[in-house]
NUROTI-192453 format. One line per 4 residues: their letters; for each residue x, y, z of N, C-alpha, C. Coordinates in nm, 3 decimals. Example, Ala and Ser with C-alpha at 12.3 -4.5 7.8 and 13.67 -1.06 7.14 Angstrom:
BEGIN
as> 1.319/-0.569/0.780/1.230/-0.450/0.780/1.320/-0.330/0.780  1.285/-0.225/0.708/1.367/-0.106/0.714/1.290/0.003/0.787 $
//
This chain:
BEGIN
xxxx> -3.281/-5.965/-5.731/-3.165/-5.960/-5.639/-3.202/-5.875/-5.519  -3.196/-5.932/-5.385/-3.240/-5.859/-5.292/-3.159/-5.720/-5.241  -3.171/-5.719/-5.134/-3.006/-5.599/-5.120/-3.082/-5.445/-5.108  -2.917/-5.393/-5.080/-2.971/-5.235/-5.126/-2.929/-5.197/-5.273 $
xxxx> -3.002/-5.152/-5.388/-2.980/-5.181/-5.511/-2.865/-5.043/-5.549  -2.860/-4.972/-5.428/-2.771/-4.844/-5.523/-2.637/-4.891/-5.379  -2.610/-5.005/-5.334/-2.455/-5.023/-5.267/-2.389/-5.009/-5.371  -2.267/-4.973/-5.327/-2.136/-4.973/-5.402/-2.038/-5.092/-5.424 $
xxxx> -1.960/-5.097/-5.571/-1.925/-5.212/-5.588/-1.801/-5.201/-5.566  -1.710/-5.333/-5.555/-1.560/-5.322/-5.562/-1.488/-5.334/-5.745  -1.346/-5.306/-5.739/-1.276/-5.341/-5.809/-1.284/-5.501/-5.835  -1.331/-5.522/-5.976/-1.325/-5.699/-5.985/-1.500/-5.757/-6.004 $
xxxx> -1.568/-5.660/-5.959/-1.701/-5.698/-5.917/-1.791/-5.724/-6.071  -1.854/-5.768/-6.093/-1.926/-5.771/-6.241/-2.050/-5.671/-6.190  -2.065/-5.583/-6.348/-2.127/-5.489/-6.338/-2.254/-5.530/-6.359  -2.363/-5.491/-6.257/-2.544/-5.580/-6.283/-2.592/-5.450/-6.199 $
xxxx> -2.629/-5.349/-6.312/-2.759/-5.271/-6.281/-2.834/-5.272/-6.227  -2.944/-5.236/-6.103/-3.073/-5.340/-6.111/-3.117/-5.191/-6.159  -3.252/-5.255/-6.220/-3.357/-5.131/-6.253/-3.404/-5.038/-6.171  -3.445/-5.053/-6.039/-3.429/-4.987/-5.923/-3.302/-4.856/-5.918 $
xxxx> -3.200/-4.916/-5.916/-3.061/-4.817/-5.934/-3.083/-4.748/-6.059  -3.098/-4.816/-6.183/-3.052/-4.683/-6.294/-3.203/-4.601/-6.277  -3.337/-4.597/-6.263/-3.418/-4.529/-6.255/-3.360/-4.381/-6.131  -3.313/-4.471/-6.028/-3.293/-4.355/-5.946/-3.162/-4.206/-6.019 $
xxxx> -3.069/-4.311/-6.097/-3.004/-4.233/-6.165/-3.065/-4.139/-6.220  -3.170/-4.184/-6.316/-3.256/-4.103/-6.389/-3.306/-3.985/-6.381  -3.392/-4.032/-6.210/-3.475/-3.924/-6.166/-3.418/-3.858/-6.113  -3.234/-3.862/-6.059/-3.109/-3.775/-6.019/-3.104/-3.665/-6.136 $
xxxx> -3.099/-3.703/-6.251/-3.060/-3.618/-6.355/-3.158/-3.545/-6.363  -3.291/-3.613/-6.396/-3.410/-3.501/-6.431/-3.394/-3.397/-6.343  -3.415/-3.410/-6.188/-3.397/-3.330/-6.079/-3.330/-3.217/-6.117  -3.186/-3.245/-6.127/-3.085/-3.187/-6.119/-3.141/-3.049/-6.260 $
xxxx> -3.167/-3.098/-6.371/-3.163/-3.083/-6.501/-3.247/-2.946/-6.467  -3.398/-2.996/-6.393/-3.526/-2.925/-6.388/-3.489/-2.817/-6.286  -3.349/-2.799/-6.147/-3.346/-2.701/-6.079/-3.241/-2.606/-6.131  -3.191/-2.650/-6.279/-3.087/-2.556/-6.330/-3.166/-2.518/-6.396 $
xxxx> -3.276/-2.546/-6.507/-3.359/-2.464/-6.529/-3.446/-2.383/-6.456  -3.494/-2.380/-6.346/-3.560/-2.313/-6.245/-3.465/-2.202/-6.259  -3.326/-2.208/-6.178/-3.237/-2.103/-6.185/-3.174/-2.015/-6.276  -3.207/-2.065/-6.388/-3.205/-1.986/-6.500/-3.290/-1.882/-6.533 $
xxxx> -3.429/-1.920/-6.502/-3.579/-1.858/-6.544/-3.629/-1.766/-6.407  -3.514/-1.777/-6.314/-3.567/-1.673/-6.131/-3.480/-1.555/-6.219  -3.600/-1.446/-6.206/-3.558/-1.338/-6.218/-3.474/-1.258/-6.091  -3.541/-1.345/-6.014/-3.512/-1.301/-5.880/-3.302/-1.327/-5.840 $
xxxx> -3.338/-1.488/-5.873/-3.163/-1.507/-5.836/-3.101/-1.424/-5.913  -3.114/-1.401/-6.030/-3.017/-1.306/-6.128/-3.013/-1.172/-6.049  -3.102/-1.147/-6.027/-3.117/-0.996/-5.957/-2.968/-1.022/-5.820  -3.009/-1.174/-5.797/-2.924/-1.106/-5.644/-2.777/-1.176/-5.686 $
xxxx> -2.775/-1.259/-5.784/-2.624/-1.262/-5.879/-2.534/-1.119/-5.929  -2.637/-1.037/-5.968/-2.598/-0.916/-6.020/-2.537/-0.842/-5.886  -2.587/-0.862/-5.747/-2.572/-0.742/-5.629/-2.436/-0.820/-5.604  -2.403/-0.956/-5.625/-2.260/-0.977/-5.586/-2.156/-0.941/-5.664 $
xxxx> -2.015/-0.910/-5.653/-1.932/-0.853/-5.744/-1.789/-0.937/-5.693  -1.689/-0.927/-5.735/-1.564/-1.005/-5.695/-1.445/-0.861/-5.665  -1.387/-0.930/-5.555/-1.336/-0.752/-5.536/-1.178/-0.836/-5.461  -1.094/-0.779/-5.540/-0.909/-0.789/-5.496/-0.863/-0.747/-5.373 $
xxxx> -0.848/-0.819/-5.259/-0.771/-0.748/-5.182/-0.662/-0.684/-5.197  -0.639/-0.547/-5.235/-0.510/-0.475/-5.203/-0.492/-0.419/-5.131  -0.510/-0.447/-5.015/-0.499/-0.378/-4.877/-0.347/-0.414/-4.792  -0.311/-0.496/-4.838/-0.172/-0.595/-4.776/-0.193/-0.604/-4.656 $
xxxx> -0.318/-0.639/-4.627/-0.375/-0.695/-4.460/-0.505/-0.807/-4.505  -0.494/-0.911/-4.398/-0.647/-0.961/-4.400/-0.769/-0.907/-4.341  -0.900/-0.896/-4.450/-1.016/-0.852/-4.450/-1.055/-0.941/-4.350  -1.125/-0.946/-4.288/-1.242/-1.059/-4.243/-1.429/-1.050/-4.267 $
xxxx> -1.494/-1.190/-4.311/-1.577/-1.174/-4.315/-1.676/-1.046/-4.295  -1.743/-1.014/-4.392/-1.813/-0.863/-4.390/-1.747/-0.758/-4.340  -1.597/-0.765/-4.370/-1.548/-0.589/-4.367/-1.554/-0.505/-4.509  -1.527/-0.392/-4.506/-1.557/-0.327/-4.580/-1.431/-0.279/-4.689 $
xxxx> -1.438/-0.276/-4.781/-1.347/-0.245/-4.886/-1.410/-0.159/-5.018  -1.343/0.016/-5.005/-1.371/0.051/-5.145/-1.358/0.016/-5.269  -1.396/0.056/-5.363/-1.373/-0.041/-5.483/-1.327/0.085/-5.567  -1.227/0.037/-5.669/-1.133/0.132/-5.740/-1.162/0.063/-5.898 $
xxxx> -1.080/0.047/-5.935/-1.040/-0.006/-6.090/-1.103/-0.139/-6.103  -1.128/-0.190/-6.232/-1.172/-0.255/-6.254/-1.070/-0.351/-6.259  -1.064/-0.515/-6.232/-0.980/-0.629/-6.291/-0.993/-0.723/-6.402  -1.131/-0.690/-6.432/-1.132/-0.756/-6.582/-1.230/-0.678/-6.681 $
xxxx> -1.163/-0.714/-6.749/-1.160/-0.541/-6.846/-1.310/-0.554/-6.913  -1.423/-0.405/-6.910/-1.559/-0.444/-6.908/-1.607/-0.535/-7.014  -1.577/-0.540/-7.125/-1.550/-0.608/-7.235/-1.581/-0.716/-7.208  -1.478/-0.797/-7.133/-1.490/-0.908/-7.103/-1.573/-0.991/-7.023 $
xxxx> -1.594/-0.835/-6.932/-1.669/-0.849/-6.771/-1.839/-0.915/-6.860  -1.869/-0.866/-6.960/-1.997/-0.885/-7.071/-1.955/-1.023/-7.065  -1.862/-1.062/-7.129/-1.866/-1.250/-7.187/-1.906/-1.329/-7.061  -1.807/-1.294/-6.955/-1.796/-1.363/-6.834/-1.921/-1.354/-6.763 $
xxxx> -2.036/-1.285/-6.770/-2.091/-1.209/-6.676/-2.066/-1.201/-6.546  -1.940/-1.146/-6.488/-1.884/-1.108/-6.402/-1.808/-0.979/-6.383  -1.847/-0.921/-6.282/-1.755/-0.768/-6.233/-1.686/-0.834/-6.149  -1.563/-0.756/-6.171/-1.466/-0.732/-6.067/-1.384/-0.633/-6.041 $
xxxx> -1.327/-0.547/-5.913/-1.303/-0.421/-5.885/-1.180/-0.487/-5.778  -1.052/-0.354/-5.804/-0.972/-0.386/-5.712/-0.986/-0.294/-5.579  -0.951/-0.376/-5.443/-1.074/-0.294/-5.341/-0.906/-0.269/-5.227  -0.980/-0.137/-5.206/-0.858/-0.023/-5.102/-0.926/-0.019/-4.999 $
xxxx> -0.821/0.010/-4.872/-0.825/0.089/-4.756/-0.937/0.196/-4.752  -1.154/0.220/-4.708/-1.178/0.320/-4.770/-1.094/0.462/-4.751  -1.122/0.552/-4.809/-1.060/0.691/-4.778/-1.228/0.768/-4.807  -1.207/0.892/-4.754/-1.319/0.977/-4.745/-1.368/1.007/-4.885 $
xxxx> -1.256/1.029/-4.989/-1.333/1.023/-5.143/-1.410/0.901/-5.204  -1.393/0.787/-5.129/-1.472/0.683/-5.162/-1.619/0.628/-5.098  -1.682/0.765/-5.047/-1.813/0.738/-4.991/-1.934/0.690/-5.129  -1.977/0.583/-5.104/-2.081/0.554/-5.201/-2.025/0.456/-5.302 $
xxxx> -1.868/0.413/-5.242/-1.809/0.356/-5.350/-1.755/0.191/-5.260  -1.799/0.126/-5.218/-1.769/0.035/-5.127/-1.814/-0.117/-5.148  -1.799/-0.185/-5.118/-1.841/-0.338/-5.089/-1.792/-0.379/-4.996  -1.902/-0.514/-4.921/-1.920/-0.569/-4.782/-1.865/-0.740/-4.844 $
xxxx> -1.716/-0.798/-4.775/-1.667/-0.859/-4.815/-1.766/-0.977/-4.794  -1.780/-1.122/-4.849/-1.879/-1.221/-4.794/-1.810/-1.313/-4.798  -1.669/-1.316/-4.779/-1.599/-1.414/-4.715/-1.475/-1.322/-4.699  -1.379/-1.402/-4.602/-1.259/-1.357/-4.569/-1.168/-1.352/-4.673 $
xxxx> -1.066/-1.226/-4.698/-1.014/-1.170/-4.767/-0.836/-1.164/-4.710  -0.791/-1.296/-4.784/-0.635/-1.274/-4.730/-0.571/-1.166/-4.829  -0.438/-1.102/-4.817/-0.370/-1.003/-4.896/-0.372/-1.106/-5.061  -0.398/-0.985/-5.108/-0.400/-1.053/-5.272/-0.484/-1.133/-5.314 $
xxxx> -0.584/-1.174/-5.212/-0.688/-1.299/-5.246/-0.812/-1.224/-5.361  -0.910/-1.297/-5.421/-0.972/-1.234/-5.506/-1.165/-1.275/-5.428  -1.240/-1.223/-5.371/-1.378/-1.314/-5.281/-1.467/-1.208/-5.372  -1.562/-1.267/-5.316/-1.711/-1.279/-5.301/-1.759/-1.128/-5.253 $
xxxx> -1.799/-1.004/-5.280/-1.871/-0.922/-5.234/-2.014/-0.864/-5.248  -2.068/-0.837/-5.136/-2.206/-0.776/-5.177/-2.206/-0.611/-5.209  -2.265/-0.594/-5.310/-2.276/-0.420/-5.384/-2.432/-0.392/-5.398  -2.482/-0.468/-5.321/-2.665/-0.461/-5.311/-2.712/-0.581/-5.222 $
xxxx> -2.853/-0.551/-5.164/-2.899/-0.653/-5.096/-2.891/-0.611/-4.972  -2.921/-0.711/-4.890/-2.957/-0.661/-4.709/-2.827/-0.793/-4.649  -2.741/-0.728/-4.615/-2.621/-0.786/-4.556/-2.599/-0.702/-4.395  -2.538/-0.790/-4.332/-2.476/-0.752/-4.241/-2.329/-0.689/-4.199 $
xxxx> -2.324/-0.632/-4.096/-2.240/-0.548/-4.121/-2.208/-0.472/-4.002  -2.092/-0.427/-3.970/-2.053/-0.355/-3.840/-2.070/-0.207/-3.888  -2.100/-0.134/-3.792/-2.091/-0.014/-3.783/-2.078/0.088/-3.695  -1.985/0.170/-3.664/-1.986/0.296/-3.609/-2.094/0.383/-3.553 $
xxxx> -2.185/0.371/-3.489/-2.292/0.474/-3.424/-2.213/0.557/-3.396  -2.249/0.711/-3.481/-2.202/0.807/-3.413/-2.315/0.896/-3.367  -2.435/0.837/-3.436/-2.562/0.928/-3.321/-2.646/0.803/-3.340  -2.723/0.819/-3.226/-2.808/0.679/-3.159/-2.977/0.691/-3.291 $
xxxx> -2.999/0.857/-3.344/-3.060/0.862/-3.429/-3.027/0.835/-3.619  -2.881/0.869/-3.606/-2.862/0.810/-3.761/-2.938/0.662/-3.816  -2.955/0.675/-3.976/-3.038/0.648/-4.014/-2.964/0.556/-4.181  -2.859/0.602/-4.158/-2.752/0.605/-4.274/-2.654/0.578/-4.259 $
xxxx> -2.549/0.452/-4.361/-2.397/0.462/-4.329/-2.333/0.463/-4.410  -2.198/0.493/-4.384/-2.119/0.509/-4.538/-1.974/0.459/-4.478  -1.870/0.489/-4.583/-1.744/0.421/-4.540/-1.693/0.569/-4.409  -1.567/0.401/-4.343/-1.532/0.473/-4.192/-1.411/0.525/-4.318 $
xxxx> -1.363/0.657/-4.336/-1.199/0.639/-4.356/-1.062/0.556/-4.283  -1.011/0.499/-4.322/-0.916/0.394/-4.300/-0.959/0.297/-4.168  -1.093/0.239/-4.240/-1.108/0.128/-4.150/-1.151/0.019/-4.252  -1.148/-0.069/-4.241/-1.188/-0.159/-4.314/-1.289/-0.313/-4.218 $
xxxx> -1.291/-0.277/-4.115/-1.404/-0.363/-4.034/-1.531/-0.259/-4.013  -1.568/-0.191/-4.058/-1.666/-0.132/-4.051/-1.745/0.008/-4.113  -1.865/0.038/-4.119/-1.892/0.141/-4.156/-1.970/0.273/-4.048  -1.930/0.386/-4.114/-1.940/0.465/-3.984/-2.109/0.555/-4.028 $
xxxx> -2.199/0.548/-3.933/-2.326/0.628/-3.946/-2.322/0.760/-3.975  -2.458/0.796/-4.013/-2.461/0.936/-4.045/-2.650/0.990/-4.076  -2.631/1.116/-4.141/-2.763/1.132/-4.171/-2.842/1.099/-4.325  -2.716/1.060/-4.361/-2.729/1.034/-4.519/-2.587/0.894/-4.517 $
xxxx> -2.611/0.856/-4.635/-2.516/0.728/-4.664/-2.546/0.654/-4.816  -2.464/0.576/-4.868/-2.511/0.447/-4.944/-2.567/0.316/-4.901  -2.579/0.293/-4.754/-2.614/0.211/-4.683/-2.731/0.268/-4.614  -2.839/0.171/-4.549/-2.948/0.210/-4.474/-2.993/0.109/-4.315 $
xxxx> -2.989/0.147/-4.288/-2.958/0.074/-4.140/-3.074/-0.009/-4.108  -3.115/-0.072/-4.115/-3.203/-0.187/-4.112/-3.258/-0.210/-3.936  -3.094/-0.226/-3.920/-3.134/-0.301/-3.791/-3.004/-0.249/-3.728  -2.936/-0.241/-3.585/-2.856/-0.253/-3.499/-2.845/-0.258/-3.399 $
xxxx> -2.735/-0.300/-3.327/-2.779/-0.388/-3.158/-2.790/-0.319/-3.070  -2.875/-0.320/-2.952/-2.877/-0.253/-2.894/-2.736/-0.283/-2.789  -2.622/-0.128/-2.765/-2.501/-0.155/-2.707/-2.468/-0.058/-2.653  -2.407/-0.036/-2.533/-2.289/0.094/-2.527/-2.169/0.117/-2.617 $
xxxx> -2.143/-0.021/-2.677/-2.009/0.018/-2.754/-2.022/0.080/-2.872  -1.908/0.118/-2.922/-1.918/0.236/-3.012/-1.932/0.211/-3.188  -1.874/0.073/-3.168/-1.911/-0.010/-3.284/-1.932/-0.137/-3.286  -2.130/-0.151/-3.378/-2.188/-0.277/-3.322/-2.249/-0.345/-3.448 $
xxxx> -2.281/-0.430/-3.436/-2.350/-0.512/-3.532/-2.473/-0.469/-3.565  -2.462/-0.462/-3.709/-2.588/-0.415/-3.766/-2.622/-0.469/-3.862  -2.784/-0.426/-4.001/-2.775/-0.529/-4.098/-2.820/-0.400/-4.165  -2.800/-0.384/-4.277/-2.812/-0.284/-4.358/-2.847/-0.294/-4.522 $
xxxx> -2.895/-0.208/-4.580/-2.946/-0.254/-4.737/-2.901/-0.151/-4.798  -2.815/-0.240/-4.873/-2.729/-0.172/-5.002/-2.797/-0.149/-5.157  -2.798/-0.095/-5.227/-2.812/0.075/-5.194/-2.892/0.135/-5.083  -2.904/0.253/-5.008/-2.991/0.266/-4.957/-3.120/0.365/-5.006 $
xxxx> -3.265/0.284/-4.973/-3.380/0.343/-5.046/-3.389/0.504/-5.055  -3.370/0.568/-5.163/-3.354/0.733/-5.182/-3.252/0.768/-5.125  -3.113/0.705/-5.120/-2.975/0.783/-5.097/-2.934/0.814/-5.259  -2.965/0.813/-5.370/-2.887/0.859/-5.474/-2.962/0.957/-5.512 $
xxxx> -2.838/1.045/-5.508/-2.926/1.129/-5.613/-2.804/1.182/-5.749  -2.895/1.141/-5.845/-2.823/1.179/-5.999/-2.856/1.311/-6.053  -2.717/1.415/-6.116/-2.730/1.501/-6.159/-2.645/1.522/-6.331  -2.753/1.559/-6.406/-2.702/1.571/-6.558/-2.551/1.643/-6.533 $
xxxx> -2.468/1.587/-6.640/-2.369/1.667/-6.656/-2.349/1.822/-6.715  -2.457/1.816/-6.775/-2.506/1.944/-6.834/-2.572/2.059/-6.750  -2.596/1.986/-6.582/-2.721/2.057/-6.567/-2.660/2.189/-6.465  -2.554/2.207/-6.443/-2.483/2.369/-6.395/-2.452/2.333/-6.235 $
xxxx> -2.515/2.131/-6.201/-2.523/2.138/-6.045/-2.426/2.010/-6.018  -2.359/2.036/-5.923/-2.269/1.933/-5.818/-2.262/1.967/-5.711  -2.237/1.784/-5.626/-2.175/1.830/-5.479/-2.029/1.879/-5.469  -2.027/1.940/-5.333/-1.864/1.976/-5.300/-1.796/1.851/-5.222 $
xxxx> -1.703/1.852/-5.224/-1.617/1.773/-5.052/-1.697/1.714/-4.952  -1.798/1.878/-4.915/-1.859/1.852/-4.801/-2.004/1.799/-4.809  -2.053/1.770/-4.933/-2.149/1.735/-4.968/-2.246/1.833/-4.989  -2.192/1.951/-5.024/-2.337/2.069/-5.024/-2.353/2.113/-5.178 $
xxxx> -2.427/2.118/-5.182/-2.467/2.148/-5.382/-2.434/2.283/-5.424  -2.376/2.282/-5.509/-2.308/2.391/-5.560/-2.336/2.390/-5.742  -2.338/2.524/-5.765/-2.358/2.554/-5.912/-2.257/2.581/-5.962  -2.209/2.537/-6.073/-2.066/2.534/-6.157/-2.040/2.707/-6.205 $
xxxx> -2.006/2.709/-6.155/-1.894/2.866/-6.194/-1.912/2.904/-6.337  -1.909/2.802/-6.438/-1.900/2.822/-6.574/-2.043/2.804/-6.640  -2.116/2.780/-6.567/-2.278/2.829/-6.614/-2.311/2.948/-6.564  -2.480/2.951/-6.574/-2.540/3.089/-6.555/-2.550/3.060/-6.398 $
xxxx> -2.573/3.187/-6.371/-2.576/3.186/-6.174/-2.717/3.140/-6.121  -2.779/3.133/-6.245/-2.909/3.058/-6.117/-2.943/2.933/-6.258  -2.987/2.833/-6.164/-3.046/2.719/-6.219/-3.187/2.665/-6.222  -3.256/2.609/-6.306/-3.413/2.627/-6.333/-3.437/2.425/-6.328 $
xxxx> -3.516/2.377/-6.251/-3.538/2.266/-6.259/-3.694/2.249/-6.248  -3.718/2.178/-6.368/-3.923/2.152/-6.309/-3.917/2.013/-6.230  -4.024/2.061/-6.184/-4.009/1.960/-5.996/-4.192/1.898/-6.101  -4.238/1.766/-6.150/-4.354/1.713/-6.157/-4.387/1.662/-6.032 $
xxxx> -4.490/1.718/-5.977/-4.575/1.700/-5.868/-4.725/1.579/-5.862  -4.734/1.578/-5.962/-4.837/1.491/-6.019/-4.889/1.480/-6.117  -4.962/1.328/-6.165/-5.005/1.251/-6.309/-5.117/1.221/-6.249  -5.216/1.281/-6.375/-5.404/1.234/-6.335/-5.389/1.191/-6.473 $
xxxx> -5.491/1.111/-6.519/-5.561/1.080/-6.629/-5.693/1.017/-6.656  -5.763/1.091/-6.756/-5.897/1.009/-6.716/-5.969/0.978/-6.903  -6.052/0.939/-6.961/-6.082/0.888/-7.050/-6.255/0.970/-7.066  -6.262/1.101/-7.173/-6.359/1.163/-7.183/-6.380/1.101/-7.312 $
xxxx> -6.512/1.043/-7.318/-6.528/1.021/-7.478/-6.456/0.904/-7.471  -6.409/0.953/-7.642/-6.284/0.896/-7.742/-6.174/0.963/-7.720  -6.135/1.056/-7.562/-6.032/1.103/-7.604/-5.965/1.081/-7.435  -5.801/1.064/-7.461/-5.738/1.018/-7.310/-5.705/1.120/-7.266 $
xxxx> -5.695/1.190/-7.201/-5.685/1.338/-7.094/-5.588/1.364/-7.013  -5.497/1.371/-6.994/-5.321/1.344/-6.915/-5.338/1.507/-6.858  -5.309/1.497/-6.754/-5.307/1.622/-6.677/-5.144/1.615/-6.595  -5.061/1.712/-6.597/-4.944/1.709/-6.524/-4.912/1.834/-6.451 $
xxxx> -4.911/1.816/-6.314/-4.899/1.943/-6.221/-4.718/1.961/-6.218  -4.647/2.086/-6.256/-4.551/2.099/-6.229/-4.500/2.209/-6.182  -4.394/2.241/-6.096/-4.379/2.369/-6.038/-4.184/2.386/-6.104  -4.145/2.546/-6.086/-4.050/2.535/-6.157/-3.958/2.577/-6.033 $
xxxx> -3.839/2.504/-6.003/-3.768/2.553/-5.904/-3.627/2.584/-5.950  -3.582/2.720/-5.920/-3.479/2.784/-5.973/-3.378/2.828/-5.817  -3.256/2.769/-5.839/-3.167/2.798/-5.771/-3.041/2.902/-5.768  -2.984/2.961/-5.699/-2.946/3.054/-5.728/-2.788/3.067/-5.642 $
xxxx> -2.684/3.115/-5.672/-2.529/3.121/-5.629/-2.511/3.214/-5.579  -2.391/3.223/-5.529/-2.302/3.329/-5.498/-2.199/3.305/-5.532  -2.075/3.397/-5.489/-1.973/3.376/-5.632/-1.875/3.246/-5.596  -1.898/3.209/-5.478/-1.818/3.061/-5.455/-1.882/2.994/-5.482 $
xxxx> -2.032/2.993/-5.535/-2.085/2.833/-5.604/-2.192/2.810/-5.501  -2.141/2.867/-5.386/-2.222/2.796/-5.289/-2.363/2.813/-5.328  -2.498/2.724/-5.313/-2.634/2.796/-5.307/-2.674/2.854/-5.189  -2.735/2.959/-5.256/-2.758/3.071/-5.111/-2.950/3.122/-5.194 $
xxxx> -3.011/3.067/-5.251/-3.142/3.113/-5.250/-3.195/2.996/-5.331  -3.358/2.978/-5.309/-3.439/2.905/-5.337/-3.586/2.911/-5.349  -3.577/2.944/-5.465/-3.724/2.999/-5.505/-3.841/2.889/-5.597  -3.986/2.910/-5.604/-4.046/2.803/-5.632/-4.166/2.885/-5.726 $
xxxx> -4.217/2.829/-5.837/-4.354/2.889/-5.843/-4.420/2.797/-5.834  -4.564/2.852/-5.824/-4.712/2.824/-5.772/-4.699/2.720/-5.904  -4.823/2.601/-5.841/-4.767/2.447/-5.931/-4.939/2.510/-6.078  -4.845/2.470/-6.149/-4.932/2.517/-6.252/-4.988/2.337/-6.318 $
xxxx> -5.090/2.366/-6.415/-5.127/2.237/-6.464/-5.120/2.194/-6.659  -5.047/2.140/-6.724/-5.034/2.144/-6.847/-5.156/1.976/-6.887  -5.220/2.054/-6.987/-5.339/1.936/-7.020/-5.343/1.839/-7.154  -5.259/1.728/-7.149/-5.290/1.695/-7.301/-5.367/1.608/-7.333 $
xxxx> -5.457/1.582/-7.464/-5.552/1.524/-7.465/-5.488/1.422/-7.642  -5.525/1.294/-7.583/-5.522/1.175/-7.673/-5.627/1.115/-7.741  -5.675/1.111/-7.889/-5.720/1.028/-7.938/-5.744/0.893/-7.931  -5.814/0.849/-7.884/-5.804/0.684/-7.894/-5.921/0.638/-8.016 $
xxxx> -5.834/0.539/-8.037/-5.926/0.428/-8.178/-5.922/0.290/-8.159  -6.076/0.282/-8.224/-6.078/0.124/-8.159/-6.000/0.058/-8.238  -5.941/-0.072/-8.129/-5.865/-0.176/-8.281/-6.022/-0.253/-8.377  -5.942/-0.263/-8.471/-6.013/-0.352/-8.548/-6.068/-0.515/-8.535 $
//
């Protein structure tokens, strides 16, 4: 039968396959079959599945594309968030206690709507220059089209336009490379308000942290040789917490030595 073998038929029409058509079916499915497996097995897409999150407008205003919204409470309870593999956070007006706590909307956000946000990755994004050298951004307080610069941030400034105006288009990578820093709950140290590190009142007044400076290893013999340079840095209070001294010792070297055996 000549023709184009995959036209479409009418109501009434008698149904005649040609082999031509169902093969193409075929090789539709395999296709299809072989790029959902691909996407299954990218470590990579999962990675950037994971940086998106779903975030509630409760702002009782519309977001627009890539504005910014803190993220508060959770909307589906973590439990579940496991079955679903999906997060979702209900997202506010930022305020100044919510620095480090934010998402960049990736679609428009009517009141009550539920979208698409990025919580990692290199997105774009408006921002506030407040020095032509910042390097860092974090949330504006009560803005929600943008984020405002600084010398530190959860954001890292990638790129931004060159402008006189005061807030411009930029592209930025969420988290930003060495903006976190984690402290044990145990360990006597937090930030304040203003971001300055302070020692908890209810520990001892100075604090002892080993700083590892470096890992050598080398293979003498039958035996593995681990060398670790560490120095001990102890911080020290005054009676508001604040740190007010900072002392270091000379980096000393601890040597341990490993047996090795051949396998059999």
């Amino acid at each position: 039968m000549g023709g184009d073998s995959l036209r479409k038929v009418k109501t009434g029409d008698p149904l005649n396959i040609p082999a031509a058509a169902y093969n193409a079916f075929v090789d539709a499915a395999v296709d299809l079959r072989q790029r959902q497996h691909n996407a299954a097995g990218d470590p990579q897409r999962l990675r950037r599945d994971n940086d998106v999150i779903l975030v509630s407008n409760s702002t009782g205003s519309t977001v627009g594309r890539f504005g910014v919204l803190a993220i508060t409470d959770p909307i589906i309870d973590p439990s579940d968030a496991l079955e679903l593999e999906r997060v979702a956070f209900t997202g506010v007006v930022p305020a100044a206690e919510h620095a480090g706590r934010f998402a960049i909307l990736l679609e428009t956000a009517a009141p009550g709507a539920i979208v698409r946000a990025a919580m990692g990755g290199v997105v774009p994004v408006k921002v506030g220059l407040l020095n032509p050298s910042d390097e860092f951004a974090d949330v504006a307080p009560g803005q929600t089209g943008w984020l405002n610069s600084g010398d530190s941030g959860a954001a890292q400034i990638l790129w931004v336009e060159s402008s006189l105006v005061p807030v411009r288009q930029a592209i930025v990578r969420l988290p930003a490379a060495g903006a976190a820093v984690c402290l044990a709950s145990n360990s006597g140290l937090a930030f304040d308000t203003e971001g300055c590190l302070k020692i908890d009142t209810n520990v001892n007044s100075t604090v002892q942290l080993t700083l590892v400076t470096g890992v050598t290893h080398a293979i003498v013999g039958s035996v593995l040789r681990i060398t670790v340079q560490r120095s001990i840095i102890t911080l020290s209070r005054n009676v508001a917490g604040v740190v007010i001294g900072v002392g270091a010792t000379s980096t000393t070297s601890t040597t341990s030595d490993v047996n090795l055996e051949s396998c059999p």
